[in-house]
C-alpha positions as CSV (number, residue, x, y, z in Angstrom):
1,X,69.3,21.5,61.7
2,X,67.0,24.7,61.8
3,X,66.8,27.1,59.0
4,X,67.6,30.7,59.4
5,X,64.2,32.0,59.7
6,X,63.6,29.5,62.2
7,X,66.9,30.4,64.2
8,X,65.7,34.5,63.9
9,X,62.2,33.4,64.7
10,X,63.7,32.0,68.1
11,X,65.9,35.0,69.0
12,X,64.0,37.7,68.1
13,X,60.4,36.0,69.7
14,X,57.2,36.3,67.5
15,X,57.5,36.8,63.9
16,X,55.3,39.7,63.5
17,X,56.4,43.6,63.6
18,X,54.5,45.5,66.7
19,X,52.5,47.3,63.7
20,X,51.4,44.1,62.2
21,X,50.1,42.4,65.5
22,X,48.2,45.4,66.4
23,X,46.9,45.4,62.8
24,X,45.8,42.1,63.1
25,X,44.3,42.7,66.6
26,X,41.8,45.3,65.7
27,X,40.9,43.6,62.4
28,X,39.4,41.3,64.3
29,X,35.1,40.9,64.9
30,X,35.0,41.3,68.4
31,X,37.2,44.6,68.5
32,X,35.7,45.7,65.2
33,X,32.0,45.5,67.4
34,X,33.2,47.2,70.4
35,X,35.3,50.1,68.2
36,X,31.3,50.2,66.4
37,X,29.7,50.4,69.9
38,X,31.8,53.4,71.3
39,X,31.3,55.4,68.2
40,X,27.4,55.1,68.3
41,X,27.8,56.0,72.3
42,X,29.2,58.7,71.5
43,X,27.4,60.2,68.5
44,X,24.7,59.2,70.7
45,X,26.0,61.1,73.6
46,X,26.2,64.7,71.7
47,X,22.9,64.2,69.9
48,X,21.3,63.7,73.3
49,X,22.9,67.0,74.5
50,X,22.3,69.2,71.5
51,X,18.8,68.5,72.4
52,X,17.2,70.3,75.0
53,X,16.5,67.2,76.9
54,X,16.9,67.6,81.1
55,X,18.6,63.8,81.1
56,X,21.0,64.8,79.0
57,X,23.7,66.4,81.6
58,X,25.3,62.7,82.2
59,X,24.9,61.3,78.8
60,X,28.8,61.9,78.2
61,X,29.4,59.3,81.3
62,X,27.8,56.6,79.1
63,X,31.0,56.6,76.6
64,X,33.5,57.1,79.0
65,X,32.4,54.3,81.1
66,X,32.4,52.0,77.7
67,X,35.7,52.8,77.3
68,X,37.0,53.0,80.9
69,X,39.9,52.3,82.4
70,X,41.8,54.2,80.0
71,X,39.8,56.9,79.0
72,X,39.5,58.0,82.3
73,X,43.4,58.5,82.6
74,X,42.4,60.7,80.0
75,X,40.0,62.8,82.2
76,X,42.2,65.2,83.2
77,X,42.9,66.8,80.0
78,X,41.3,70.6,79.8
79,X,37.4,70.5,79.4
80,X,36.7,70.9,75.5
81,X,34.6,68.9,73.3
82,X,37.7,67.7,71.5
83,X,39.3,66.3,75.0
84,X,36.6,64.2,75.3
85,X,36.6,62.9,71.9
86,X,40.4,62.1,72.0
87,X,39.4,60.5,75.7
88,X,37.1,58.0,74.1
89,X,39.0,57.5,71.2
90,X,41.9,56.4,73.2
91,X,40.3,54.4,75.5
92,X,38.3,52.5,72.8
93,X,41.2,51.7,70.5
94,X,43.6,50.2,73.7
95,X,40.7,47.6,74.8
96,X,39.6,46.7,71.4
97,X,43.6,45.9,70.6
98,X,42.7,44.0,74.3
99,X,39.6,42.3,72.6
100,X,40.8,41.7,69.7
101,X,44.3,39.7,71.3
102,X,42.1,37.8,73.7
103,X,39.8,36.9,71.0
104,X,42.0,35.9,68.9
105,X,43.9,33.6,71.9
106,X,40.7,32.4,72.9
107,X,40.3,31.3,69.2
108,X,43.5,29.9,68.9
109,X,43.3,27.7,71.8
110,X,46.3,25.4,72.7
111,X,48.0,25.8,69.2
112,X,50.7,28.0,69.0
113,X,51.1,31.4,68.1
114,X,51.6,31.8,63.9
């Protein structure tokens, strides 16, 4: 005979809230490195276009393409600084909840889900 938690467990499919499991995927390394990564691109990308540096015109593709595919859905907002911050921002924190969840799977190997 199963318990009740067990029975609920079965009905309702994992036993985490959608909060919790997103919680847990960006608490992990890997997503914790990439969310690290996109915010030095992209400090990196307005320090090099304060400067008066002739490079600099394309330095804001650099983020964008870290955080690609879905900060480029993103791209069509109005052009203001904040766009593009809200762009990356995006972008970076749906593939490290992707990174984070594979990472965690890949960990996990053939045990089951707990």
């Amino acid at each position: 005979m199963t318990s009740t938690a067990e029975e609920t467990t079965a009905v309702t499919g994992p036993g985490r809230s959608l909060p919790a499991r997103l919680r847990h995927a960006l608490t992990d390394v890997a997503a914790l490195l990439y969310l690290g990564l996109c915010a030095a691109l992209t400090v990196w990308a307005y320090v090099v276009s304060a400067g008066e540096n002739e490079d600099a015109s394309l330095a804001g593709v650099i983020p964008l393409l870290a955080t690609a595919p879905f900060s480029v859905v993103l791209g069509v907002l109005p052009e203001h600084p904040a766009m593009f911050v809200l762009a990356v921002a995006f972008g970076a924190l749906v593939n490290a909840v992707v990174i984070g969840t594979c990472s965690r799977a890949l960990r996990r190997g053939g045990r089951a889900a707990r």
